[in-house]
N, C-alpha and C positions, 0 to 999 in steps of 0.2 A: 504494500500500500504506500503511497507518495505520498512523504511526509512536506504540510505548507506550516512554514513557520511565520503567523503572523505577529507584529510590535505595534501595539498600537498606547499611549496614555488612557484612553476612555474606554470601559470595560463594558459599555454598552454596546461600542463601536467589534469587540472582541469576540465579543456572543453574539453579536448578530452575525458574523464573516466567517467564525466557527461553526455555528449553527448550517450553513447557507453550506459550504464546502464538506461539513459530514455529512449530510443529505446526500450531497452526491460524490461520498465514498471516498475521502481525502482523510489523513492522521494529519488532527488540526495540534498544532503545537501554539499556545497563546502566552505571552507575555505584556506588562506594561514598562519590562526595563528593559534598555539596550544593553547594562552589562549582562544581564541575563541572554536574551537572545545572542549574543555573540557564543557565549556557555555553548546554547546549543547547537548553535551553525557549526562550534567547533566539534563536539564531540559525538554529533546524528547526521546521517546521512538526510539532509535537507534536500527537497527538492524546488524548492521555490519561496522564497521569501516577501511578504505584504508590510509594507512599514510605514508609520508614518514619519512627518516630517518636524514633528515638534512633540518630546513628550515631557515638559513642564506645563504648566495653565497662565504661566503669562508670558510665557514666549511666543514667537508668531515669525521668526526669523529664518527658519528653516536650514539651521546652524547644525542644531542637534540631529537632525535627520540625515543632514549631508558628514557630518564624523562618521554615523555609524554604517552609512553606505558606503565609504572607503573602507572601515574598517573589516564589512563582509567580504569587499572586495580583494582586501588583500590575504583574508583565509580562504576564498575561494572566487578566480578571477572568473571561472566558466558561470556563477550561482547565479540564476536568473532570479531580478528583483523589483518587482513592482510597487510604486509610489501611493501611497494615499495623499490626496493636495487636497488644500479649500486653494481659494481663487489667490488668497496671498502668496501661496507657496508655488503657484506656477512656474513665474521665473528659475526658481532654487531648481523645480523638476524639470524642466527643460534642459536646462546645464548639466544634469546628472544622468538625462537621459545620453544625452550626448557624451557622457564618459561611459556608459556601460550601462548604466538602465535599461529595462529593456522595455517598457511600459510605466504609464501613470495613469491613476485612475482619479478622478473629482469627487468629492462629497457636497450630496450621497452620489451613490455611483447604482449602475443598472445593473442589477442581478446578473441579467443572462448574458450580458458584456463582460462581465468579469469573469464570469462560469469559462464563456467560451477564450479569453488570455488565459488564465490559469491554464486552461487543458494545452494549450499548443504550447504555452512556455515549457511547459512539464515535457511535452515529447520532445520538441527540441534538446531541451538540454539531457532527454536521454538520446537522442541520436547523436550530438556530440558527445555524450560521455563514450560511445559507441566507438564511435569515428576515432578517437584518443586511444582507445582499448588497443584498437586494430594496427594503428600508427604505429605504438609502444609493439605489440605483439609481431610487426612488420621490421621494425628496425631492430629486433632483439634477434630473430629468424634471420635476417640480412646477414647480421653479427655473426651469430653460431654456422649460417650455410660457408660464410666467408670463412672460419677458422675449418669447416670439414672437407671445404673445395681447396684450401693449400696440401691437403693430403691426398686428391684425386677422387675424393669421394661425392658421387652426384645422388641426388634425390629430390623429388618434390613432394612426398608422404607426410602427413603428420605422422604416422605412425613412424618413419624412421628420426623425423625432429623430435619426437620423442626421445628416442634413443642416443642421439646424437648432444642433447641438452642435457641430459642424464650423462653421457660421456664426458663432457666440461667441466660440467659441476665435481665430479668426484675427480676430474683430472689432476687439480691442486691438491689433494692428498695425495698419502704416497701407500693409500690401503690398497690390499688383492684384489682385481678386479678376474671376475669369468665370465667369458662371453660365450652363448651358447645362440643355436640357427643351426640350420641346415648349411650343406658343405655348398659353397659358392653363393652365400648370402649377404656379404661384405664382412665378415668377423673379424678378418687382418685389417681395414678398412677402418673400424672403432677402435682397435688398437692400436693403430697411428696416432685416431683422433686423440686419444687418453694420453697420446706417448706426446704429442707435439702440442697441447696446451696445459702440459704439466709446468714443474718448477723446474725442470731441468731440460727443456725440449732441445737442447744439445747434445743434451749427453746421450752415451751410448744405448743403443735402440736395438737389442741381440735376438731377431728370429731362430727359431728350433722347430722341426717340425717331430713331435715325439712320437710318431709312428716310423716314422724312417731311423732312428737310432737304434746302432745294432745290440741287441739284449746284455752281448758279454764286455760290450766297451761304453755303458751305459753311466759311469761311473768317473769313466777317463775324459767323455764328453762333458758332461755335465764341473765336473769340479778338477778337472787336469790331471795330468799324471807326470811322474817324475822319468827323464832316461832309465833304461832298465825296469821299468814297473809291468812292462807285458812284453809279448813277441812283436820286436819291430817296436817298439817304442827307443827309436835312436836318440831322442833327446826330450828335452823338458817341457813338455805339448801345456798351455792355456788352457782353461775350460770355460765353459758358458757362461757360471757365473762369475768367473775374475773379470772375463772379457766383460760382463754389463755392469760392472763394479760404479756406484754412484748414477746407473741409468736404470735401463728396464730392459727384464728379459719375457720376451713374449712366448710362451710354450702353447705350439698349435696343438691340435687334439691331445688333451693330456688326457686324455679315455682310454688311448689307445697305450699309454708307457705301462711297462711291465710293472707288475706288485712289488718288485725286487727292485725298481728305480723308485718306488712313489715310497719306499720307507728313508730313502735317502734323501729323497727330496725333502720332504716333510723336514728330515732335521736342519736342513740351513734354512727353511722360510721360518721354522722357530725363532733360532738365534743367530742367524747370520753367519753361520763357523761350520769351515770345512775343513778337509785337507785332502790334498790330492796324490792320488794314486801315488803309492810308495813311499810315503812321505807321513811324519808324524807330524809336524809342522803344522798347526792351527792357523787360517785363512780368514780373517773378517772381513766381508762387504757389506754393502748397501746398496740393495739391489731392489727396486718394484717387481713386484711378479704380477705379468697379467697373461692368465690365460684361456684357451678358445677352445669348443667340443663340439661333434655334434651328434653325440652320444646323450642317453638320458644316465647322466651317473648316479642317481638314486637306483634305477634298475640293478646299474651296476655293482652298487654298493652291496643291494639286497643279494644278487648273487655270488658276492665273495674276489670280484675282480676289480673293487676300488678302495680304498681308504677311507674311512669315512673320517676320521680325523682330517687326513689331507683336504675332503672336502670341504670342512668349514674355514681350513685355513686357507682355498683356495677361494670360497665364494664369498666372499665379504661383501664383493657389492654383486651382482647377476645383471648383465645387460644383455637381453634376449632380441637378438635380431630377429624380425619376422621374416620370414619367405616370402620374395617375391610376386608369390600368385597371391598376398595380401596386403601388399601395396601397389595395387595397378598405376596409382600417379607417379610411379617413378620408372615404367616401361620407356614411354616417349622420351622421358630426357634421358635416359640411360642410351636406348638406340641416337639420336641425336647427337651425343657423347661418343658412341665407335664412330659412328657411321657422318662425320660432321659434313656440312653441306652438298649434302644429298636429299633427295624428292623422293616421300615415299606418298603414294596414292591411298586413298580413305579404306581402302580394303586390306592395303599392307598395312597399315596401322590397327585396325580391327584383328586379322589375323595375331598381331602379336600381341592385344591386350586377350583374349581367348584361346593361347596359348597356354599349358598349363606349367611351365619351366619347373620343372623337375629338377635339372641342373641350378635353377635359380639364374643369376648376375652371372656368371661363368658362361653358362650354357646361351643366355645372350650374346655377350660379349662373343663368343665362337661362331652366334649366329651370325653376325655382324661381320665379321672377318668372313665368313666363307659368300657371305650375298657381295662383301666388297670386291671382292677377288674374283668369282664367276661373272657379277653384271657391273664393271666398274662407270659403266656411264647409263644418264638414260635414268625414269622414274623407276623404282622400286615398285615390282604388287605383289600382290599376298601371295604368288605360286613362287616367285624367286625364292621367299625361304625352305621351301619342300617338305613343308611339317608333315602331311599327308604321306609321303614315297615312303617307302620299304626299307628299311635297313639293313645293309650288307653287313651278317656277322664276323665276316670276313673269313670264313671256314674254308681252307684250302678245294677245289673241285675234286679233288681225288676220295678226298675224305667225306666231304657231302655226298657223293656217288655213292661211296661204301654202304653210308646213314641209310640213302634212301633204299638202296637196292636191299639190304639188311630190311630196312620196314615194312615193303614190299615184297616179302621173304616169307615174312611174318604174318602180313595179311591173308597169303595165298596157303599158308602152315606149309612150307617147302625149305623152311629155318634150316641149314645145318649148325654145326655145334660152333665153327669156327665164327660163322656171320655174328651168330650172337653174341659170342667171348669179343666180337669188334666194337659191336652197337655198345657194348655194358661199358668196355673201356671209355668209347669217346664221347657217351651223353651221362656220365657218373661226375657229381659233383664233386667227390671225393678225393681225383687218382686225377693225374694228371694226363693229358693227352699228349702225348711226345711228338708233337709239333711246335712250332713259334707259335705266339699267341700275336695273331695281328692288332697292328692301331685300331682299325675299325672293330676288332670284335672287343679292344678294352673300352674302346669308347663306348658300344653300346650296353655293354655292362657296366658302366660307371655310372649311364643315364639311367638303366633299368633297375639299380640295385641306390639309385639317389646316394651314388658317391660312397657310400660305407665300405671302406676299405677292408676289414675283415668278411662281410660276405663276397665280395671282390676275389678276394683270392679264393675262397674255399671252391668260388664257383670256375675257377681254373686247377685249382688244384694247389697253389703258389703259398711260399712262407710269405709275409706281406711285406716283408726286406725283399723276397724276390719279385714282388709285385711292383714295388716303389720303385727298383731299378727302370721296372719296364714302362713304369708311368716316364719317367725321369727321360730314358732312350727318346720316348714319342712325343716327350714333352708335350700331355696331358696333364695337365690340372687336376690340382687334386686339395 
C-alpha cells in the first residue's frame, strides 16, 4: 500500500485529506510538525508527500514550508511533493515548483483533482524508482560482464550472471571454491573469473587436470619429488603446489583422482605443509584451491570413492554452472562469439536454440568450427550444421562387415562358433577390440556418454590414462 505523508498545522485540514485518501486505499501518515514528518520521510518508504506552506498561526510567509521542502528534498531528491497554498503562498509555490515541486494544490482544493495528482505522482515516481532499479542493475551487469569478458567468457543469461556475480563476490576471499556442471559448461571459465578478480590476479594460476594424473606419480605431481625418489626421477622435479605457491591451483574433475591422492591432498589444504617425494623436509604454501566436477560427489561419497572430509574442505562455496540447454540466451552470442561476422538465416538460429547440446559450450564451439571450415562464405541455414545426419562411429569396414554378416548369421541361426566368439569380442563393453579406436568413434562416444570419462573408457575397453592419451592425440576436448 502507498504510503502519502501529509504536514499540515490544522488538524481539521489532516482529517479531512486523511479521511478522502483512505477511502480510496492510500497509508495516510499525518503530522502537524515538520520535524516530525522529516522522522518519517526519513525512516518509511514514502510515497508522496502533501504539505503545507506555513505551520505557525501567524505566519503567512511561506518561509517554513519552503525549509522543509528542501529539507525533503535533500533526503530524497526523486520524492514527489505536493503544495497546499491559500492565495498568499502562490508566489513561494511557484518558485518551489520550479525547483522540484511537482504540483500545488489551492484551499480548498477539488477532491477529484487531487485524487487524480496523487495517483499519477504515485506511479511516476514508481516508474522512476523502476527506471533507477534497472540503470543500477545495468551498470553493475556492464561491471561484472566486463570483468568475465577479460577472461573470454561470453553470456547473456541471468542465470549465468548469477553465477558469474557469485564468482566476484567470493573472489576477494581466499576460501575453497567447487565448481560443478556438466563437462563443457564453462567451469575452467568461472575459475579464471574467481582467479582474475581475486587479491592476487597475478599470481600464479596452476591448471591440473586430475583424471589425467598417472595413479603411481600422483604424489611427485602434486607436491615434487627429490632426484633419486623414483625410476627416472634425474633430478629435483616442482610440484603443483610449490609451483601455485601464493596463487591458485585449479584441480579439474577432482571426482575423478584416486582415494590414494585425495588422502594426500586433504592434508596440505589442512595446513599448508608438504614434503616432496624423498624428502623429509616440510614445505609451506599458500595456495587457493578451486576446484571443478562433473560428477555428483555425494553419490560418490555414498559409494566409498570420495572423501567426504575432503568434500567439505573442498566445497566451501558450490558454484553450479547450468547447462546450456538452460540458458538458451547465451546460444546466439556464444555462436556470434566462434562464428564473428557471419549471417546466419532465422532457421539456423532456431535450429541451434532447439538443439539439445549434450556437449554443452564445447560441442558449440566445434559446431562452429566445423560450419566455419565446410561453408566459409555465404549465409548460414539450419542444414549447414547437420544435426539430423548419421554418425560415422568410425568402425573400420572390415570389422563392421564381420558385425553385420555375424548378425545376419544369427538371424538366419546359421551362427558358427567362430562368428560368435567375433561378435562377443567387438560389441563387449568390457574387453577391448584390438583395433585403433578412431576420432570419430571417441567423438561420438564423448557426445553419447555426455563426456564422462570413466564410462568413456569402459565403453572401449581403455584405462582412462589410456583414454586421455587418445583424447590428447585427437585433440578432443574433454
Amino acid at each position: 500500500m502507498d504510503k502519502i505523508l501529509i504536514v499540515d498545522d490544522t488538524p481539521a485540514v489532516l482529517q479531512a485529506l486523511s479521511l478522502l485518501l483512505e477511502i480510496h486505499g492510500y497509508d495516510v501518515i499525518a503530522t502537524t510538525s515538520p520535524l516530525q514528518a522529516l522522522q518519517y520521510a526519513n525512516q518509511l518508504r514514502v510515497s508522496l508527500v502533501i504539505q503545507d506552506m506555513n505551520f505557525t498561526g501567524d505566519t503567512t510567509s511561506g518561509e517554513e514550508g519552503k525549509e522543509l521542502f528542501y529539507q525533503l528534498r535533500r533526503l530524497d531528491p526523486h520524492l514527489p511533493v505536493i503544495l497546499i497554498t491559500a492565495w498568499t503562498d502562490l508566489e513561494q509555490a511557484i518558485e518551489l515548483v520550479k525547483a522540484g515541486a511537482v504540483d500545488y494544490i489551492a484551499k480548498p482544493w477539488d477532491d477529484q483533482k487531487l485524487l487524480n495528482t496523487v495517483a499519477n505522482l504515485v506511479a511516476l515516481g514508481k516508474a522512476n524508482q523502476a527506471q533507477e532499479k534497472l540503470i543500477r542493475q545495468q551498470t553493475v551487469g556492464d561491471c561484472t560482464k566486463s570483468k568475465a569478458s577479460s577472461v573470454g567468457l561470453v553470456y547473456a543469461s541471468a542465470a549465468m550472471q548469477r553465477i558469474v556475480d557469485m564468482a566476484i563476490q567470493v573472489a576477494k576471499s581466499d576460501i575453497s571454491v567447487l565448481i560443478t556442471g556438466a563437462n563443457g559448461s564453462g567451469k575452467e571459465k568461472i575459475a579464471e573469473v574467481v582467479q582474475a578478480n581475486s587479491l592476487v590476479p597475478n599470481a600464479p594460476f596452476i591448471k591440473v587436470n586430475c583424471g589425467a594424473l598417472p595413479a603411481d606419480l600422483i604424489e611427485a605431481e602434486l607436491f615434487g619429488a627429490e632426484a633419486g625418489a623414483y625410476t627416472g626421477a634425474n633430478k629435483k622435479r616442482i610440484g603443483l603446489f610449490e609451483a601455485a605457491d601464493g596463487g591458485t591451483l585449479f584441480l579439474d574433475e577432482i571426482g575423478n583422482l584416486p582415494y590414494s591422492g585425495q588422502t594426500k591432498l586433504l592434508r596440505v589444504i589442512q595446513t599448508g605443509e608438504f614434503q616432496r617425494l624423498g624428502s623429509v623436509n616440510t614445505i609451506k604454501t599458500k595456495v587457493r584451491v578451486i576446484s571443478a566436477t562433473n560428477s555428483n560427489l555425494l553419490d560418490a561419497i555414498a559409494a566409498g570413492d570420495f572423501r567426504e572430509d575432503l568434500y567439505y574442505r573442498l566445497n566451501v562455496i558450490e558454484l553450479n554452472v547450468p547447462a546450456l540447454s538452460e540458458r538458451l540466451d547465451d546460444i546466439m552470442p556464444l555462436v556470434h562469439h566462434f562464428l564473428p561476422d557471419r549471417e546466419l538465416s532465422l532457421s539456423a538460429e532456431n535450429a541451434l536454440k532447439s538443439h539439445q547440446w549434450l556437449g554443452n559450450v564445447r560441442e558449440l564451439e566445434n559446431t562452429c568450427k566445423r560450419v566455419a571450415v565446410l561453408k566459409p562464405q555465404g549465409v548460414i541455414e539450419a542444414v549447414d550444421f547437420a544435426f539430423n545426419q548419421p554418425v560415422n562411429l568410425g568402425v573400420p569396414e572390415s570389422l563392421a562387415f564381420q558385425t553385420n554378416l555375424a548378425s545376419q548369421s544369427n538371424i538366419a541361426g546359421h551362427t558358427n562358433q567362430a562368428s560368435q566368439t567375433n561378435l562377443a569380442s567387438q560389441t563387449s563393453n568390457s574387453k577391448a577390440v584390438n583395433v585403433e579406436v578412431s576420432k570419430e568413434a571417441l567423438e561420438a562416444a564423448m557426445r553419447d556418454q555426455k563426456g564422462v570419462i570413466a564410462r568413456v573408457a569402459r565403453q572401449f575397453g581403455l584405462s582412462r590414462q589410456a583414454l586421455y592419451r587418445r583424447l590428447d592425440k585427437f585433440e578432443i576436448p574433454y
